[in-house]
C-alpha positions in Angstrom: 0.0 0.0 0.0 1.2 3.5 -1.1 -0.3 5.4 2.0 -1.6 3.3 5.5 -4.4 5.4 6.1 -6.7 7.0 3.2 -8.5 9.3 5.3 -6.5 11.8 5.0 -7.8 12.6 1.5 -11.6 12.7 2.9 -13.6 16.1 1.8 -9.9 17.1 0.1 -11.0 19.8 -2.8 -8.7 19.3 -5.6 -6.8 22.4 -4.9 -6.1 20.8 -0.9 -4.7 17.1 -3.1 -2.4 19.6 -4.7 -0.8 20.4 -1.8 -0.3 17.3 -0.5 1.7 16.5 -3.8 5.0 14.2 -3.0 8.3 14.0 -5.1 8.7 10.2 -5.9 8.9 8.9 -8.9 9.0 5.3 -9.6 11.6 3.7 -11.7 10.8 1.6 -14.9 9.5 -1.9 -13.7 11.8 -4.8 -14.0 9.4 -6.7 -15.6 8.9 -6.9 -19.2 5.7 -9.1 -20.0 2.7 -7.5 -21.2 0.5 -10.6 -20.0 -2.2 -8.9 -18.0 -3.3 -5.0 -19.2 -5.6 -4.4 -15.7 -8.1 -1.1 -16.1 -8.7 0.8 -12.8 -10.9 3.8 -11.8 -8.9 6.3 -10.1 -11.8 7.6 -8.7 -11.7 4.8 -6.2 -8.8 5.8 -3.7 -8.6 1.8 -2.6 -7.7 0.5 -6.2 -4.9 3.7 -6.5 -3.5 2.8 -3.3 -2.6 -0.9 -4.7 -0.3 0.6 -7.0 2.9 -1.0 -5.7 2.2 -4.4 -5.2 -0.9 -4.6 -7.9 -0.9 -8.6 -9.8 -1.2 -7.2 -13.1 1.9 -6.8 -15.4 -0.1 -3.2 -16.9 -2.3 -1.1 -15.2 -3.8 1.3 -17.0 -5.8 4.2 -14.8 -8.6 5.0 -16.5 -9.8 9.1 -17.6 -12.0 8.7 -20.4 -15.5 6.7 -20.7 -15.8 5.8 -17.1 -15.1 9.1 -15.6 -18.0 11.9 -16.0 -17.3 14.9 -17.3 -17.6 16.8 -13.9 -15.1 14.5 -11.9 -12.0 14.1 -14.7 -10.1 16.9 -13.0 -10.7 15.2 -9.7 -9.6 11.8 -11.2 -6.7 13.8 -12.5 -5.8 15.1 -9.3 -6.0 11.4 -7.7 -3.7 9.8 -10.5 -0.8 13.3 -10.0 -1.3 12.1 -5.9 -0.1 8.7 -5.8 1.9 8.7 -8.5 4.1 11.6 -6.5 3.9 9.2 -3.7 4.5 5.8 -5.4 8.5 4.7 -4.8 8.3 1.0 -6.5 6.1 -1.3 -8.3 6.3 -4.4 -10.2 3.4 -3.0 -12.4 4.2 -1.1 -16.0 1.8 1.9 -15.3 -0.2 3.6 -18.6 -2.8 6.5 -18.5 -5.6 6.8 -20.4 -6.1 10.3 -21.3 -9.2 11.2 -23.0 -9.3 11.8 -27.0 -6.5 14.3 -27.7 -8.6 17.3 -29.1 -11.0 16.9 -26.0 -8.6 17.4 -23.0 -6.1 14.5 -23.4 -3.2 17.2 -24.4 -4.4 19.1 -21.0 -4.1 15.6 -19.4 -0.6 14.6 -20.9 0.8 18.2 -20.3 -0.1 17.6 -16.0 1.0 14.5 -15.7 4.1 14.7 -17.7 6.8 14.6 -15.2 4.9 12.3 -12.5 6.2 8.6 -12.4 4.3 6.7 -14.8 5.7 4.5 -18.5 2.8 5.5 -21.1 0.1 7.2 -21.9 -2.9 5.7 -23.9 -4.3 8.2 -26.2 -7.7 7.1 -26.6 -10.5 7.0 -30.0 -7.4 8.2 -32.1 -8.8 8.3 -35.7 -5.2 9.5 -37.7 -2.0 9.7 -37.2 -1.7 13.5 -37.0 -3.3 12.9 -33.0 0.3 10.2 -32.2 2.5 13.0 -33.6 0.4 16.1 -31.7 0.7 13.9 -28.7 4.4 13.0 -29.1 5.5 16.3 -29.5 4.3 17.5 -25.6 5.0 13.9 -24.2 8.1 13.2 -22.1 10.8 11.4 -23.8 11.0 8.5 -21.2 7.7 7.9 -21.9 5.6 5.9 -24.0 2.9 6.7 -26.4 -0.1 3.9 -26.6 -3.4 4.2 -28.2 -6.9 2.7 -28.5 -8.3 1.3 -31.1 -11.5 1.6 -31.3 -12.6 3.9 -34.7 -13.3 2.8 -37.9 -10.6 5.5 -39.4 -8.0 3.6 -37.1 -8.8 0.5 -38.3 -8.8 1.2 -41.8 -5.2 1.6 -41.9 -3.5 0.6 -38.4 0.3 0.4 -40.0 -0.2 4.3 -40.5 -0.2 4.8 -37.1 3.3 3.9 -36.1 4.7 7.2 -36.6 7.7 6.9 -34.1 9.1 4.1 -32.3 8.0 5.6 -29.0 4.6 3.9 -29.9 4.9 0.2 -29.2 1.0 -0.7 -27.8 -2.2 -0.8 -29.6 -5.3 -1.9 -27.6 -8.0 -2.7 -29.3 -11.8 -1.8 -27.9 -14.0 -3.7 -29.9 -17.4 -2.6 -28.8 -16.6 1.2 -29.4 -15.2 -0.5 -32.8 -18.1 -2.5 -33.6 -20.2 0.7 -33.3 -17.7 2.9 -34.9 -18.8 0.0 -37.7 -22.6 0.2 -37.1 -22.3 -3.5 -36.5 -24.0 -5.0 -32.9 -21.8 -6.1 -29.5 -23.9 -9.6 -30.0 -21.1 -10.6 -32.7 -18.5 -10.9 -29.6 -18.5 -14.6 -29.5 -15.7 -17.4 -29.6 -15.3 -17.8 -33.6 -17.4 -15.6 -35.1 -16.2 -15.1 -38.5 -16.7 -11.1 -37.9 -14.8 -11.1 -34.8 -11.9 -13.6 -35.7 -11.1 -11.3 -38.6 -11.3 -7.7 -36.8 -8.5 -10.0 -34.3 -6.6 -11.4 -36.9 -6.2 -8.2 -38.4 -5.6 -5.9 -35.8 -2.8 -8.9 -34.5 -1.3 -8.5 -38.5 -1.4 -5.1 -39.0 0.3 -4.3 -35.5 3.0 -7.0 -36.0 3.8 -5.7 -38.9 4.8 -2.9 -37.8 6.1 -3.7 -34.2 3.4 -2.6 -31.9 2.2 -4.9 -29.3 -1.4 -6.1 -29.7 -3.6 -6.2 -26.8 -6.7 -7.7 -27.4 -10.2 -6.6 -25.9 -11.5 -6.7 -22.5 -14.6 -9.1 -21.4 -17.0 -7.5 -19.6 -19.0 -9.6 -17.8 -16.0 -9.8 -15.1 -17.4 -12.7 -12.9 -17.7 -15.4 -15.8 -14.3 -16.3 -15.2 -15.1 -19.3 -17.3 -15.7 -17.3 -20.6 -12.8 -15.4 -20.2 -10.1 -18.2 -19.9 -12.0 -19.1 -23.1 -11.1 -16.2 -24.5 -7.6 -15.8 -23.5 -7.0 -19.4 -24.8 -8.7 -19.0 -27.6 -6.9 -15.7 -28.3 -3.3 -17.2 -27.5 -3.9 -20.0 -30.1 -4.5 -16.4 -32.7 -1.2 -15.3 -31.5 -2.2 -12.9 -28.8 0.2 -12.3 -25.6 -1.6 -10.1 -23.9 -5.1 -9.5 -22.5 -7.3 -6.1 -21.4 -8.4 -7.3 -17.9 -11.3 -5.9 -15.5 -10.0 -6.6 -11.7 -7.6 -9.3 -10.1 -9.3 -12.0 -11.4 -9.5 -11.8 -14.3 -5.5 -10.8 -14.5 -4.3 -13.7 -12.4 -6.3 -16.3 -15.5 -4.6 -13.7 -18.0 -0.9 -14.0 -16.7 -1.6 -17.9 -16.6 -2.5 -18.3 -19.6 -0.6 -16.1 -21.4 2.9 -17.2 -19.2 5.4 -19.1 -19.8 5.0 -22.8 -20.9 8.2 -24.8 -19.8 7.9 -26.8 -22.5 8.0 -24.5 -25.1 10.9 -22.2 -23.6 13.0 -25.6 -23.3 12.3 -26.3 -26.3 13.5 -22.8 -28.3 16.7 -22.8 -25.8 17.6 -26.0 -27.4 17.2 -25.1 -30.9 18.5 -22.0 -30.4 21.8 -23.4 -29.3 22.1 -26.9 -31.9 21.2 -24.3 -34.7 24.1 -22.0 -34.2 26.3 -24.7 -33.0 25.7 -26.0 -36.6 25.7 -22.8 -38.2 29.3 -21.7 -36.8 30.1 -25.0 -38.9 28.4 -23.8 -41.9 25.5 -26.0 -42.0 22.4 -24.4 -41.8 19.8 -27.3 -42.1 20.3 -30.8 -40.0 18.1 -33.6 -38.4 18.4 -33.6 -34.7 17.2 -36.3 -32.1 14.7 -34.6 -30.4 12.8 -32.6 -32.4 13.7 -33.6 -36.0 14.9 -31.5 -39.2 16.0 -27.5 -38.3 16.7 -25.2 -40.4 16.8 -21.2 -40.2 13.0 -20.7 -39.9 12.4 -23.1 -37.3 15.6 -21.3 -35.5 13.4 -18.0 -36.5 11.1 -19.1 -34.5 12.2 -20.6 -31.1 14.5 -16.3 -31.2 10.7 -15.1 -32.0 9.1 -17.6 -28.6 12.3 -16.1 -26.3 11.8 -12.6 -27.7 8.1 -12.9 -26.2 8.8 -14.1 -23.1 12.0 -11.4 -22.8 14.3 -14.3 -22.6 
């Protein structure tokens, strides 16, 4: 816990948070996996406070569609507070600013210097927004967006406009109706859905930007959403939107490391450029039969993932 007694901040005006205003600022997490992507509202004091020792591998604190108009400031405010205050955590921490043109650049340009990794522009529709934002942002930080517009989608790869932006998170029901098309498509294989994943996975690859797929709502059908995270690994997905701890602890499971697998790419990894440092470059081995450069490719590309 960040602070042991929250009541200090009880019938605080946002002008009396401001005061109370520390100078820490947390270093970059050890921790590379982008398993888990955990939403909270940092209107609730409680979930802000769980900052440094938070399950999740991303939070992401929340100023856009679940904050009213009249309370963003004093969300704001709360985020600027314990981030001052927050000395360690485990957790890579992203903001979600609203829309640039409708008080994100406000947002970015307070926050700026407080301890956080990214910000997560959110309903970007062109690139021009990325480079606006970029331009005010903080060097050591980086720059994440939604997608969740049908101008977005349209042409994703246009979006990496500097190497600072390394995260796209797609939010498929403000997608679907960016599309005029109805939430009731979001089921396991649907023909609609598995092509709006398999090409917002493509089109981000493509261009090195991380693909987080969407969150599941309906947060105690813990069932459904190991189906979904399954489901979504066999796509190629790593990493998962989450709403609260548990649905994060099935989202680091699944999407963790298999011993197996890492075994098995260490292996190859090594035989290969054993063999190659001899000049051969295709070979049967024992264990796992004929390798050649693209299998090699591939066990660097599993190790890669799991920052090995």
């Amino acid at each position: 816990m960040i602070f042991d007694d929250l009541s200090i901040f009880e019938n605080k005006s946002i002008e009396e948070k401001k005061k109370l205003f520390g100078n820490d600022k947390k270093i970059a997490p050890n921790n590379k996996l982008h398993r888990s992507n955990m939403m909270l509202n940092p209107l609730n004091l409680k979930h802000l406070n769980t900052l440094d020792e938070n399950i999740a591998d991303v939070v992401t604190l929340n100023l856009e569609d679940a904050i009213a108009p009249s309370r963003k400031k004093e969300a704001l405010c709360n985020i600027a507070l314990f981030l001052s205050h927050l000395k360690n955590s485990k957790s890579f921490i992203v903001i979600r600013t609203n829309p640039f043109y409708e008080g994100g650049k406000e947002e970015i340009e307070f926050l700026n210097d407080f301890g956080f990794d990214a910000i997560r522009l959110a309903k970007v529709k062109s690139p021009n927004e990325l480079k606006s934002a970029l331009k005010i942002l903080n060097n050591d930080h980086e720059l994440h967006f939604s997608l969740e517009t049908k101008e977005a989608f349209a042409d994703i790869r246009a979006l990496k406009v500097n190497d600072r932006i390394t995260t796209a998170n797609l939010g498929i029901l403000d997608l679907l109706a960016s599309l005029d098309l109805p939430q009731s498509l979001v089921k396991i294989s649907n023909p609609t859905i598995d092509y709006i994943l398999s090409k917002f996975l493509i089109d981000c690859k493509t261009v090195n930007i991380r693909p987080v797929s969407f969150m599941y709502q309906d947060y105690n059908n813990t069932d459904e959403f190991q189906k979904w995270c399954k489901y979504e690994k066999s796509l190629g997905f790593t990493s998962k939107a989450c709403m609260g701890p548990k649905q994060a602890i099935i989202a680091n499971e699944v999407f963790g490391l298999d011993d197996e697998q890492i075994k098995r790419a260490k292996y190859i990894k090594e035989v290969f450029e054993l063999n190659s440092s001899k000049g051969i470059h295709g070979f049967m081995d024992d264990r796992y039969g004929f390798i050649d450069e693209p299998i090699y490719k591939d066990a660097l590309n599993i190790l890669k993932n799991y920052n090995i």
